[in-house]
Backbone as CSV, one residue per row, in Angstrom:
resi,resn,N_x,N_y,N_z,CA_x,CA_y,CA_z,C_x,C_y,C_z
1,UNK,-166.562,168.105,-117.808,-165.528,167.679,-118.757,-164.874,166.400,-118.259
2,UNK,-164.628,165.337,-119.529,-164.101,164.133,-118.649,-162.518,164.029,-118.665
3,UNK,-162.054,164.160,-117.713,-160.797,163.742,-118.139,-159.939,163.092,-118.887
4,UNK,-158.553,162.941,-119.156,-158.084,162.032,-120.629,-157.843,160.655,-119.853
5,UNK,-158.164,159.910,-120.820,-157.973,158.786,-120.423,-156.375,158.274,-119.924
6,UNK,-155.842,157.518,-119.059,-154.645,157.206,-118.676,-154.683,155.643,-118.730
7,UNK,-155.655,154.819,-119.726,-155.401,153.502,-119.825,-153.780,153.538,-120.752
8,UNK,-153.003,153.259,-120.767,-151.880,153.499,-121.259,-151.163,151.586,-121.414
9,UNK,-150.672,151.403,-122.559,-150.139,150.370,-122.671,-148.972,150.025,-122.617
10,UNK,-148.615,148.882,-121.752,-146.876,148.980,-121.535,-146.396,148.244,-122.454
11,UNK,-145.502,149.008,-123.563,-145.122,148.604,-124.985,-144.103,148.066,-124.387
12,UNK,-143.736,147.960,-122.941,-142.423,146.764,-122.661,-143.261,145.303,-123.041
13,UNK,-144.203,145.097,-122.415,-144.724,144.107,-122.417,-145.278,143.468,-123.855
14,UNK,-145.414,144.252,-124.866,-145.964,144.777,-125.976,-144.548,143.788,-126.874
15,UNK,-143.497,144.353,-126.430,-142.212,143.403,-126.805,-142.113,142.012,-126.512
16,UNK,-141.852,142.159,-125.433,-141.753,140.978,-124.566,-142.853,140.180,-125.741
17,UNK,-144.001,139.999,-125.690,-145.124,139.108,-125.960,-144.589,138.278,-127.775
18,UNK,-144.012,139.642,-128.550,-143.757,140.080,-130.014,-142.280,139.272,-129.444
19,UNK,-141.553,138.638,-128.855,-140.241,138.638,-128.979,-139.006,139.846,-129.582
20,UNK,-139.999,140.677,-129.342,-138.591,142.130,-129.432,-137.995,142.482,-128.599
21,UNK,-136.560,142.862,-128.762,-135.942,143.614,-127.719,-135.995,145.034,-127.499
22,UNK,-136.247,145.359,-126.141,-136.507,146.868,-126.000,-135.308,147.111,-125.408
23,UNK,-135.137,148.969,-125.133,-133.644,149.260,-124.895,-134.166,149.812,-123.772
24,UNK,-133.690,149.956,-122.653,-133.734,151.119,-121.376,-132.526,151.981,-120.643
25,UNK,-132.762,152.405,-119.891,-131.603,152.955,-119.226,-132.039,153.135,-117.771
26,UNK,-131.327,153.268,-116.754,-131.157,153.247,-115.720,-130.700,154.441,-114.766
27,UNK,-131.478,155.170,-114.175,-131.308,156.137,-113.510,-131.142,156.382,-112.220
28,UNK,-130.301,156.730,-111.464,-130.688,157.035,-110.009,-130.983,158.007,-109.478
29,UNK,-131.095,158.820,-110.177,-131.652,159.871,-109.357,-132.455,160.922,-109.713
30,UNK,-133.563,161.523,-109.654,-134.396,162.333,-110.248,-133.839,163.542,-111.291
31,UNK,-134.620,163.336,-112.311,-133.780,164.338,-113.517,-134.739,164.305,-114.709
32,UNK,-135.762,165.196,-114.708,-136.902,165.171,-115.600,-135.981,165.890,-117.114
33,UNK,-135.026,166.656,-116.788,-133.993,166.761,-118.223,-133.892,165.495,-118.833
34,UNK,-132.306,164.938,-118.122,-132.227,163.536,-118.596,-132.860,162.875,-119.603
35,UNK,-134.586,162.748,-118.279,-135.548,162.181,-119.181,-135.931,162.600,-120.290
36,UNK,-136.119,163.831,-120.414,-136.580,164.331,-121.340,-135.660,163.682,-122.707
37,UNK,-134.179,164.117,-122.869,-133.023,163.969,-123.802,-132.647,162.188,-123.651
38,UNK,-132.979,161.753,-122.631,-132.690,159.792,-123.376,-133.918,159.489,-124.562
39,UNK,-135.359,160.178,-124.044,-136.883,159.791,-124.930,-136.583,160.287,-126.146
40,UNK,-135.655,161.341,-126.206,-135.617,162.121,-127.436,-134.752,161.149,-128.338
41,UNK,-133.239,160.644,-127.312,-132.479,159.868,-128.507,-133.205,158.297,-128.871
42,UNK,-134.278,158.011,-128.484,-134.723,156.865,-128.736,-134.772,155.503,-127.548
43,UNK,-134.553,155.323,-126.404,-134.709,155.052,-125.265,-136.468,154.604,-125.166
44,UNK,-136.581,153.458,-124.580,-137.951,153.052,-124.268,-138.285,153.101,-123.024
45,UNK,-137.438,152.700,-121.973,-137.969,152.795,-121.034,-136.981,152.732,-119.883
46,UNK,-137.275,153.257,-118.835,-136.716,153.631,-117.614,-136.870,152.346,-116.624
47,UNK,-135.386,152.603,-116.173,-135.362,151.625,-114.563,-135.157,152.917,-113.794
48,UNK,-136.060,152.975,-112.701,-135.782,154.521,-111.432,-135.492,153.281,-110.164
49,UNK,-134.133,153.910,-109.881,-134.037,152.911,-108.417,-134.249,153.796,-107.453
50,UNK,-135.282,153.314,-106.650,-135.671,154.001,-105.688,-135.223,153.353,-104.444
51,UNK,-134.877,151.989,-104.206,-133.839,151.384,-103.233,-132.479,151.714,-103.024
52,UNK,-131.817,152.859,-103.980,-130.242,152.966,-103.502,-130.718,154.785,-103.895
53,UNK,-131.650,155.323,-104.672,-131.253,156.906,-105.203,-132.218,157.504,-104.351
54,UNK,-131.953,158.642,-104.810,-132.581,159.827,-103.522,-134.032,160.127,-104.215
55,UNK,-134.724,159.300,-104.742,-136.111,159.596,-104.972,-137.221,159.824,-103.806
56,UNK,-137.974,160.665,-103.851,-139.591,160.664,-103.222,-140.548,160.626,-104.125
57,UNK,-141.968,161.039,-103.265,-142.664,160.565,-104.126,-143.142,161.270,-105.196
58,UNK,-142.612,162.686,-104.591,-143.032,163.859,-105.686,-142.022,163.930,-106.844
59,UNK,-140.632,163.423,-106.848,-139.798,163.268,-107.311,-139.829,162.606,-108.668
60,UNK,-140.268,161.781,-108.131,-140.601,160.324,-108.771,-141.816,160.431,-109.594
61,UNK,-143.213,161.081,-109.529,-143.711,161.165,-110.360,-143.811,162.208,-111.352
62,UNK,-143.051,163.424,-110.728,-142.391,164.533,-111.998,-141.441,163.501,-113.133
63,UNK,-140.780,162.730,-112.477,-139.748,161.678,-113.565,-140.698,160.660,-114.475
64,UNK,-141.985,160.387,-113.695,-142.784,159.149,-114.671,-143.767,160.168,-115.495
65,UNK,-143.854,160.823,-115.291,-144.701,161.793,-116.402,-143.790,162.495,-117.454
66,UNK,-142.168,162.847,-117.189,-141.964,162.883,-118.247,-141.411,162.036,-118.944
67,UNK,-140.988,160.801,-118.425,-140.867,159.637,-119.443,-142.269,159.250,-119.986
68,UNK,-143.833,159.907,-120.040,-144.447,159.233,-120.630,-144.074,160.650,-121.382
69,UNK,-143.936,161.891,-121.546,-143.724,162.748,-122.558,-143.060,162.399,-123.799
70,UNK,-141.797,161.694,-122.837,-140.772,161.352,-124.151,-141.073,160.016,-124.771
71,UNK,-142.482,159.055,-124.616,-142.626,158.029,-125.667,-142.119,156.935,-124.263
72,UNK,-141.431,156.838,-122.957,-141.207,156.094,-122.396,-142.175,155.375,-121.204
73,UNK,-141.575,154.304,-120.900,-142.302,153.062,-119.898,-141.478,153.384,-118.837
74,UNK,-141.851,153.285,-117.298,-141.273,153.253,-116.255,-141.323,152.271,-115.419
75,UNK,-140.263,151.555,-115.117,-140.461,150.305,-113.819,-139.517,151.078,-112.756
76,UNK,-139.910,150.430,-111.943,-139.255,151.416,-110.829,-138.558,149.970,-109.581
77,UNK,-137.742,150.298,-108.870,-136.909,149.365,-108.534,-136.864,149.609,-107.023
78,UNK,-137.702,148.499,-106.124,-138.387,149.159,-104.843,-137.194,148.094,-104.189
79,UNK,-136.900,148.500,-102.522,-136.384,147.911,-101.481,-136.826,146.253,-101.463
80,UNK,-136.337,145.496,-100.796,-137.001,144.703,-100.093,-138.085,144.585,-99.190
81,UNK,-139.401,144.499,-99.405,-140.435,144.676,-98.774,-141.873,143.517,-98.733
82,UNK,-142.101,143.105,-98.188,-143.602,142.305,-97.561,-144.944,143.115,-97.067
83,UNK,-144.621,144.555,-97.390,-145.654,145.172,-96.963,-146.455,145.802,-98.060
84,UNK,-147.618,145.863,-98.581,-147.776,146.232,-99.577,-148.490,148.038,-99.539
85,UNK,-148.585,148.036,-98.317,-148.658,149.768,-97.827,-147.580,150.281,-98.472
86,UNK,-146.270,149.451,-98.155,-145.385,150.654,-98.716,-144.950,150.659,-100.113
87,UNK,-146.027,149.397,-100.780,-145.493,149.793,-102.444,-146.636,150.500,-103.302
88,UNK,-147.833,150.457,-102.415,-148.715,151.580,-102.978,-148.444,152.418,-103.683
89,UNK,-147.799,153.752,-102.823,-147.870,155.017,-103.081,-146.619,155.109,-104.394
90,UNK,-145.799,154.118,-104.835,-145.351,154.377,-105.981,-145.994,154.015,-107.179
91,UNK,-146.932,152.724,-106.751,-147.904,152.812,-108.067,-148.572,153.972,-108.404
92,UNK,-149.317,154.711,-107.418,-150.248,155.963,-107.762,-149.976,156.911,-108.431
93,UNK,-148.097,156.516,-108.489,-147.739,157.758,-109.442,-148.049,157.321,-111.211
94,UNK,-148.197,156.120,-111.624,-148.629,155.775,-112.397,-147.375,155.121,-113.300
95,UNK,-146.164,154.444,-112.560,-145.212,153.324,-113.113,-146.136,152.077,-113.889
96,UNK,-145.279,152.078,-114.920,-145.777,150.650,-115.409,-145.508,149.560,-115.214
97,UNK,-144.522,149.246,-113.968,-143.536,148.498,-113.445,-142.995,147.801,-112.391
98,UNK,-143.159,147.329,-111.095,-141.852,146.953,-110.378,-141.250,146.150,-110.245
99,UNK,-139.733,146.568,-109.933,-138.551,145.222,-109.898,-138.304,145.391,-108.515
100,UNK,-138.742,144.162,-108.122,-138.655,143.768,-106.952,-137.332,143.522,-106.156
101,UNK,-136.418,144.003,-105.279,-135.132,143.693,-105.364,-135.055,142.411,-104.260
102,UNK,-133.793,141.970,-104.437,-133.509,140.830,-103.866,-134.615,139.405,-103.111
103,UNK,-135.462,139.063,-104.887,-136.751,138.141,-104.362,-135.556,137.145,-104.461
104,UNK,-135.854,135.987,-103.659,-135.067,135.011,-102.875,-135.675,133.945,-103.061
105,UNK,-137.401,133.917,-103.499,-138.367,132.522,-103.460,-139.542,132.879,-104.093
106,UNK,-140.059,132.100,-104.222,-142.156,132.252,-105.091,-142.555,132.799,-104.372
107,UNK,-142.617,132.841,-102.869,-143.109,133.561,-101.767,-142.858,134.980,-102.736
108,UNK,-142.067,135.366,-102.489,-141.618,136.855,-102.552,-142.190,137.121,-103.850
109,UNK,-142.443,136.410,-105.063,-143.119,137.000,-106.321,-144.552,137.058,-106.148
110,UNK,-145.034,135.885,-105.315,-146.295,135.720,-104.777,-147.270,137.002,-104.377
111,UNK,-146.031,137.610,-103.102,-146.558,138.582,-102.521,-146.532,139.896,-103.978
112,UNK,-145.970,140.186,-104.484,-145.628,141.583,-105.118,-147.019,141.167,-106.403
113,UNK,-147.300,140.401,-106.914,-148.687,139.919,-107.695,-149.498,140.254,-106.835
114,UNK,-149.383,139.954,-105.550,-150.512,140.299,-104.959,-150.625,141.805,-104.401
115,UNK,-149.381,142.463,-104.172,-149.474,143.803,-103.769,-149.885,145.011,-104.916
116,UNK,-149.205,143.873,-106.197,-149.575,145.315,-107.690,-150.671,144.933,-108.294
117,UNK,-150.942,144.064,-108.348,-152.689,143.428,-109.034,-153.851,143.800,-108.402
118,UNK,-154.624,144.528,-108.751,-156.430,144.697,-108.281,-156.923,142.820,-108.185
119,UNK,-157.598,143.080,-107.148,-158.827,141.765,-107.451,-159.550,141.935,-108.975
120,UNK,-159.646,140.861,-109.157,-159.559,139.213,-108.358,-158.102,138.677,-108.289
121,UNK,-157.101,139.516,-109.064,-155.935,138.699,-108.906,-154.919,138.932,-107.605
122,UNK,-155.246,140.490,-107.684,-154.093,140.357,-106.518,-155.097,141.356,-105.294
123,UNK,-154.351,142.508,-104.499,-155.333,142.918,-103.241,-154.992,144.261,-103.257
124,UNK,-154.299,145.172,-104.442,-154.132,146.117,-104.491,-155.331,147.006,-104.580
125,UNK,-155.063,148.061,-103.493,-156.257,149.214,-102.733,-156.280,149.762,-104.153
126,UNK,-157.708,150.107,-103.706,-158.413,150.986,-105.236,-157.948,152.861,-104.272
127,UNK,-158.035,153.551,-105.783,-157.623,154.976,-104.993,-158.063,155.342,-105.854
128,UNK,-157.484,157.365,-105.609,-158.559,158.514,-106.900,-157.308,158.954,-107.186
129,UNK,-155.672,158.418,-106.995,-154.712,158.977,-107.413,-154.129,158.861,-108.900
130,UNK,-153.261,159.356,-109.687,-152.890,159.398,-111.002,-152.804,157.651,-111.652
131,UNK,-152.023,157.482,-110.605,-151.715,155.638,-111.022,-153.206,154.837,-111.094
132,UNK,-154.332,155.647,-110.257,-155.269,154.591,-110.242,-156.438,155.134,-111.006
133,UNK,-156.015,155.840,-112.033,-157.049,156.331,-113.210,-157.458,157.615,-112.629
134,UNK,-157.181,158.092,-111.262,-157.895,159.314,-111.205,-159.426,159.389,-110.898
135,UNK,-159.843,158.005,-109.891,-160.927,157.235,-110.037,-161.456,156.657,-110.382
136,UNK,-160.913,156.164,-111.735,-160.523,154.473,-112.334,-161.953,154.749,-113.065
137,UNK,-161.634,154.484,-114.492,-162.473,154.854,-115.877,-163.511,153.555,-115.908
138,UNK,-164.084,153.623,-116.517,-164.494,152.152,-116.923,-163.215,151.110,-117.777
139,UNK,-163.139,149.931,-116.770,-162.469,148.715,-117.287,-161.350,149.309,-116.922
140,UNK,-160.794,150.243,-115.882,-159.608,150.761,-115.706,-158.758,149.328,-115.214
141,UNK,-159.148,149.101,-114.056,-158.607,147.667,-113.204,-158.433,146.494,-113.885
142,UNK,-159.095,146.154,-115.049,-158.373,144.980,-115.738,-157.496,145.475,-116.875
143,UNK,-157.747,146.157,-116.769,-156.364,147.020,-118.054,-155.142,147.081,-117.318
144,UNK,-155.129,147.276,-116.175,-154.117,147.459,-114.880,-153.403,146.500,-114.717
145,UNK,-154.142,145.807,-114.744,-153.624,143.767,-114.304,-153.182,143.742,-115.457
146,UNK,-153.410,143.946,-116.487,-152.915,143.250,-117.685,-151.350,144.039,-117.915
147,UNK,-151.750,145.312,-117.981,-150.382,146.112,-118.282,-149.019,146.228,-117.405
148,UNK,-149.677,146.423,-116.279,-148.541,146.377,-114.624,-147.628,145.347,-115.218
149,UNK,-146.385,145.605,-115.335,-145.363,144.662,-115.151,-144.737,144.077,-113.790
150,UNK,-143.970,143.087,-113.527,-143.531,142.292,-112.452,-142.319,141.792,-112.886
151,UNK,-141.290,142.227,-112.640,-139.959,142.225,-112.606,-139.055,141.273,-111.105
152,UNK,-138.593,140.194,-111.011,-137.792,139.773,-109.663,-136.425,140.145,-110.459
153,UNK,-136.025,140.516,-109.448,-134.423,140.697,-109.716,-133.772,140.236,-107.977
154,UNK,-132.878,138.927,-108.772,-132.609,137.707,-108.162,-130.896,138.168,-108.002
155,UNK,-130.729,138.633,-106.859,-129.028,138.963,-106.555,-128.837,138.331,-105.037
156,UNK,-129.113,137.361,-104.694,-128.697,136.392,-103.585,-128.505,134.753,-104.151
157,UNK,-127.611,134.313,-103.498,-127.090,132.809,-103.711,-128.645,132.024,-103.240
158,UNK,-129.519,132.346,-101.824,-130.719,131.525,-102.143,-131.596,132.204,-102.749
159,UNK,-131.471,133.013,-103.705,-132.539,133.306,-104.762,-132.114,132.714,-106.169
160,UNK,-131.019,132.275,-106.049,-130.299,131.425,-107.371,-131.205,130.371,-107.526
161,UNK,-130.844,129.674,-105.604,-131.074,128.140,-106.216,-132.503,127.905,-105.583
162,UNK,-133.258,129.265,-105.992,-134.904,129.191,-106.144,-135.566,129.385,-107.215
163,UNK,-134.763,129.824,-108.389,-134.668,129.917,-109.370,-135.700,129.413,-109.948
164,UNK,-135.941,128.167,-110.110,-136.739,127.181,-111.176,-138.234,127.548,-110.410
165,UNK,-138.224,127.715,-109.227,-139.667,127.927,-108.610,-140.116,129.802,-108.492
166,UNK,-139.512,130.740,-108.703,-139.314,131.581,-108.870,-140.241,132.234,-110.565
167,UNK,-139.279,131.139,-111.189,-139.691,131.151,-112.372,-141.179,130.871,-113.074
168,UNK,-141.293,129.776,-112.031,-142.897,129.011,-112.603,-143.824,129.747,-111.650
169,UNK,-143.855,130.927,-111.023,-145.185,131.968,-110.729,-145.528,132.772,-112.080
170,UNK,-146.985,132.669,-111.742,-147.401,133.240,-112.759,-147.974,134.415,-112.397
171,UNK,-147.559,135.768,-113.616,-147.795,136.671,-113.237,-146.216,137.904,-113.188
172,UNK,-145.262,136.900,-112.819,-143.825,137.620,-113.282,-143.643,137.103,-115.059
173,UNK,-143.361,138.553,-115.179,-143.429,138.692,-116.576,-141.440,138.738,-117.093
174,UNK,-140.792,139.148,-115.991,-139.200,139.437,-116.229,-138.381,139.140,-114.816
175,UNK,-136.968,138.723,-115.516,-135.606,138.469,-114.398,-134.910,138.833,-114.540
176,UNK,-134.304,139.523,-113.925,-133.018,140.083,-113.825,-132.063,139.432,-112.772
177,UNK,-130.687,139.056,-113.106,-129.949,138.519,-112.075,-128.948,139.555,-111.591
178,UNK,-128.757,140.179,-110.534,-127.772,141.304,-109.886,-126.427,140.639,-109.545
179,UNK,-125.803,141.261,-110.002,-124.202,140.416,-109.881,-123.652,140.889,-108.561
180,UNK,-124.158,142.553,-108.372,-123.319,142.969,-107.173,-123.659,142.813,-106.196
181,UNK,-124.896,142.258,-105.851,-125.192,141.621,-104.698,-124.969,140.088,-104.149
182,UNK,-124.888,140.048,-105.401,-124.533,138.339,-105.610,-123.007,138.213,-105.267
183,UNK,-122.371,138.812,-105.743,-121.065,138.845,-105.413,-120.843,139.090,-103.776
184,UNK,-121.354,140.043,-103.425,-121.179,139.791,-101.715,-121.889,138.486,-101.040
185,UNK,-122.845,138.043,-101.625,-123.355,136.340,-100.792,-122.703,135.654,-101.046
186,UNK,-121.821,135.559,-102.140,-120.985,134.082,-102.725,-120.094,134.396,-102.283
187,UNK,-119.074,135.426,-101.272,-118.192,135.948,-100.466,-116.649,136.630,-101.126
188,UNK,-117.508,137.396,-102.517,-116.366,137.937,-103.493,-116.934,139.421,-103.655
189,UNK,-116.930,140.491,-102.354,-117.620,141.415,-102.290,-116.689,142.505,-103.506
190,UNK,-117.993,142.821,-104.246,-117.865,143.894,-105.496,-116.928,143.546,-106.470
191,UNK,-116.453,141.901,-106.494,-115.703,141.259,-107.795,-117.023,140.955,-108.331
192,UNK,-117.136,141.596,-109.783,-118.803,140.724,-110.139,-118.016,140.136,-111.417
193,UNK,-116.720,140.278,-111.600,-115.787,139.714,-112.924,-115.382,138.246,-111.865
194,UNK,-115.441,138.199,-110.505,-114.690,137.232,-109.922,-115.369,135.431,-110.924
195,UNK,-114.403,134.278,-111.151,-114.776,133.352,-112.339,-116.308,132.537,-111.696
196,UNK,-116.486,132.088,-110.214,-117.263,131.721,-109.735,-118.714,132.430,-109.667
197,UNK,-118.448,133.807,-110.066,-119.849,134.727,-109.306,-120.138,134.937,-111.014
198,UNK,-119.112,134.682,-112.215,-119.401,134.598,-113.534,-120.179,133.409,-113.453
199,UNK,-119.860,132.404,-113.211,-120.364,131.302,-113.653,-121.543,130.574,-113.160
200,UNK,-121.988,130.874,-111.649,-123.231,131.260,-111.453,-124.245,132.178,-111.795
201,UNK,-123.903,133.390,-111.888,-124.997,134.104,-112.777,-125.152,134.227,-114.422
202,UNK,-124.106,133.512,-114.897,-124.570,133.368,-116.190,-125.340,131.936,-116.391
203,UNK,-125.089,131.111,-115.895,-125.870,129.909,-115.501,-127.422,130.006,-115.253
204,UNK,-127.697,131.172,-114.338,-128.882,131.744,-113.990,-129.692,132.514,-115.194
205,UNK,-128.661,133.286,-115.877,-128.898,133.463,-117.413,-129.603,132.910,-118.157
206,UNK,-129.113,132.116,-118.318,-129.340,131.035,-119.052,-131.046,130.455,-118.879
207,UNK,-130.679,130.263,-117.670,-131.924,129.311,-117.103,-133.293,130.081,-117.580
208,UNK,-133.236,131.723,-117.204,-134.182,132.528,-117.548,-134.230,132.419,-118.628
209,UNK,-133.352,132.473,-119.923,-133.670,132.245,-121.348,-134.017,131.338,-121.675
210,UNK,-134.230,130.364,-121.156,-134.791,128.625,-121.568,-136.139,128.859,-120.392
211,UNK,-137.110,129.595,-120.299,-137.792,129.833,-119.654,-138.820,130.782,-120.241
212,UNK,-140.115,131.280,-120.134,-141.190,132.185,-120.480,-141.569,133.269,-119.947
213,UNK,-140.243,133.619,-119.024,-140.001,135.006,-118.517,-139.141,135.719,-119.903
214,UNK,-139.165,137.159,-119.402,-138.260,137.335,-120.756,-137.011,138.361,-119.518
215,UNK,-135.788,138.076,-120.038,-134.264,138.428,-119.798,-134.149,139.810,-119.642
216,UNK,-133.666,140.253,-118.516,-132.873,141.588,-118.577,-131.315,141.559,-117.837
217,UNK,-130.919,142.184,-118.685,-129.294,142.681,-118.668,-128.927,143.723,-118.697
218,UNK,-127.881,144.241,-118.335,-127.497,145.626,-117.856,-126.154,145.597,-119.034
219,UNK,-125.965,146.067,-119.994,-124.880,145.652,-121.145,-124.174,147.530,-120.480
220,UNK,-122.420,147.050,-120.745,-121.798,148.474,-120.285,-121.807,149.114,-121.747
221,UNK,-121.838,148.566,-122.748,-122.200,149.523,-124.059,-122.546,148.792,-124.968
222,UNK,-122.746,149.116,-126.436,-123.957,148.806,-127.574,-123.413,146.795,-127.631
223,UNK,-121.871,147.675,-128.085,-121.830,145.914,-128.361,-122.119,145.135,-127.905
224,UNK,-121.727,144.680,-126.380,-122.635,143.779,-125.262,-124.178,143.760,-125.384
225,UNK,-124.324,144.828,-125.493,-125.872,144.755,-125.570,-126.268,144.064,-126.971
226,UNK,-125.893,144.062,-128.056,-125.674,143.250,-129.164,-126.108,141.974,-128.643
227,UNK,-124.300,141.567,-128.207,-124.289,140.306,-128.057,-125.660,139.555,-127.384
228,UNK,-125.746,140.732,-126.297,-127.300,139.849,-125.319,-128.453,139.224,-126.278
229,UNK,-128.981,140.507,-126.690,-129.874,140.234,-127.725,-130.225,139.120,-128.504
230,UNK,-128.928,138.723,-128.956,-128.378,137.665,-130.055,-128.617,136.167,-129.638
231,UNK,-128.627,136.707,-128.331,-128.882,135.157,-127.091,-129.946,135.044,-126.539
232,UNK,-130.804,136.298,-126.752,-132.431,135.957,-126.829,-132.895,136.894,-126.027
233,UNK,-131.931,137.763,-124.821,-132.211,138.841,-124.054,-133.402,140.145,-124.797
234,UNK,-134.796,140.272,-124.197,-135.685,140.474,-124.533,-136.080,141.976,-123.679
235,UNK,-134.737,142.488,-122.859,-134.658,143.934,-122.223,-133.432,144.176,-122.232
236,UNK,-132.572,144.745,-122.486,-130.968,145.406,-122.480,-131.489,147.113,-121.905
237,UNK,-130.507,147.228,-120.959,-130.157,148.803,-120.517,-128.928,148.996,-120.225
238,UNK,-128.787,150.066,-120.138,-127.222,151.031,-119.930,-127.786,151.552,-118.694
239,UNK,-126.563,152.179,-117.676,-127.071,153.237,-116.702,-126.468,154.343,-117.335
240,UNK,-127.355,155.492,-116.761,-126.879,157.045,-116.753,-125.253,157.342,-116.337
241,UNK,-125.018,156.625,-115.086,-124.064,156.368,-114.505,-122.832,155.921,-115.559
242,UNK,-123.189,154.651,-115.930,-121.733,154.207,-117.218,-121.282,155.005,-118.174
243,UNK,-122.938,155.396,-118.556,-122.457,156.020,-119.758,-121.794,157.694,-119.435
244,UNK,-122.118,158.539,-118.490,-121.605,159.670,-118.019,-119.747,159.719,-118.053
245,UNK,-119.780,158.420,-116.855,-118.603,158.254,-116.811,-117.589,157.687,-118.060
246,UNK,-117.449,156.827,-119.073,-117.357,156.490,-120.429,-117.047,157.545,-121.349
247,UNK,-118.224,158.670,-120.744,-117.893,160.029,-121.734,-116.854,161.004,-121.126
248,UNK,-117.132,161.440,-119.945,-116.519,162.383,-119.229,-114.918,161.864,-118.719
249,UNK,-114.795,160.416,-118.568,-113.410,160.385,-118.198,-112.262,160.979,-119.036
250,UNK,-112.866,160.401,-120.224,-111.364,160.056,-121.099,-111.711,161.504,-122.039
251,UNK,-112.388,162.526,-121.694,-112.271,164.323,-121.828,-111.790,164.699,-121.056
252,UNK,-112.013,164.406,-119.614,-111.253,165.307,-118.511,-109.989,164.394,-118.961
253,UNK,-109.565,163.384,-118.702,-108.026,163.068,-119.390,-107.375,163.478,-120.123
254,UNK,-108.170,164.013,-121.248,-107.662,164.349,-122.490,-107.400,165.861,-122.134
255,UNK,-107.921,166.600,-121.460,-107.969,168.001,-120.967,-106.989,168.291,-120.521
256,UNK,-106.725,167.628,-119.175,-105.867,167.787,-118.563,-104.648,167.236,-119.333
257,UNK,-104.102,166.458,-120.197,-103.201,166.078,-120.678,-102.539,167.251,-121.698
258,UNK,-103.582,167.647,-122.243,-102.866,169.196,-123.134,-102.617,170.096,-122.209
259,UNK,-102.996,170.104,-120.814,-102.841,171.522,-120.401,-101.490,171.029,-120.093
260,UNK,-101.334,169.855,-119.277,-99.964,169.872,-118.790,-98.918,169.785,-120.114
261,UNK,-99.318,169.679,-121.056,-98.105,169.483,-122.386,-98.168,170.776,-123.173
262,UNK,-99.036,172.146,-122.693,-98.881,173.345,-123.093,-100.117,173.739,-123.911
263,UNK,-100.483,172.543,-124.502,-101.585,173.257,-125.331,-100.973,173.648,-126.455
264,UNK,-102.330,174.688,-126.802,-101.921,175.495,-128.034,-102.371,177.482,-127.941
């Protein structure tokens, strides 16, 4: 019996190409529920940070299998790394994705093309694991190259002003600019409202939208995310995180405010 096929197409990229905007959300920490109930309300695709949340690897691919249940795409959001041993074993789980954190130069996009791409393009090990077809179908490996996304997400002052060379590798398909890291290099640690650490990363903004990468932004709710859109932003997400908190504050406020005024 042959197995099902897992050539699978990343309808992020599918956008991106179409100039549509897709919606995502942002998770930190393993929660195949979650997943399940964002795919259901209409959600495309997942950011899993695996550089700040308590993911492994078993973790992590219980979470990318059921975002492909619920209709979703997974990029996954790896450490700082030059080694491509250690970004293997999250491809195998079968992400459609990585965002590279804090790339700084072309070097650094250079390498991650070359760590997620099969030859001829890049030097990624062939395997018999889920991500790599399960022993890789016919035409599995150029379907791979084509679909794999490549994400830099640029949150250092010299990854700003590498920007323009950053940009012109080919093979990164998306940018993201991180404010809160950025905010600690420009020496305004966790002001990401501070006017200077605004006006450099929207600058950087910018630059990516006058560019053939396509834009991602982290909007704290619909309207922002609106607005992005409107300006050409070609990925908008929410985190799990904002929106939890957004909901749950101002109930437990409200809770506690009748109890102390008696209720009913």
């Amino acid at each position: 019996m042959e197995l099902p096929s897992i050539m699978r197409t990343n309808r992020i990229k599918q956008r991106i190409a179409a100039k549509t905007p897709s919606y995502g959300i942002g998770l930190l920490w393993p929660s195949p529920e979650i997943v399940d109930l964002v795919g259901a309300l209409g959600f495309e695709w997942l950011w899993l940070d695996i550089e700040h949340g308590p993911f492994d690897l078993a973790t992590l691919s219980h979470t990318v299998r059921a975002a492909e249940a619920g209709g979703m795409d997974t990029i996954i959001r790896l450490p700082r790394s030059r080694d491509p041993e250690a970004i293997l074993p999250y491809l195998e789980t079968g992400a459609m994705g990585v965002i590279m954190a804090h790339t700084q130069s072309a070097e650094d996009v250079e390498f991650a093309v070359s760590a997620i791409k099969y030859p001829p393009v890049g030097e990624r090990s062939a395997g018999t694991m889920r991500g790599a077809g399960w022993g890789a179908e016919s035409g599995f490996y150029e379907h791979s190259n084509r679909e794999t996304m490549i994400m830099a997400l640029v949150e250092d002052e010299i990854g700003i002003a590498n920007l323009d060379s950053i940009l012109a590798v080919d093979g990164l398909d998306a940018v993201v600019i991180g404010y809160g890291d950025l905010s600690l290099t420009m020496g305004h640690p966790g002001n990401k409202g501070h006017p200077h650490v605004q006006e450099v990363g929207l600058a950087a903004q910018e630059k990516v939208l006058a560019s053939d990468k396509a834009l991602q932004v982290t909007a704290q709710d619909g309207d922002e995310a609106a607005q992005w859109i409107a300006r050409g932003a070609l990925m908008v997400r929410c985190t799990a995180v904002t929106i939890l908190t957004a909901g749950l504050r101002p109930w437990l406020a409200k809770a506690r405010a009748g109890a102390a005024g008696g209720g009913r």
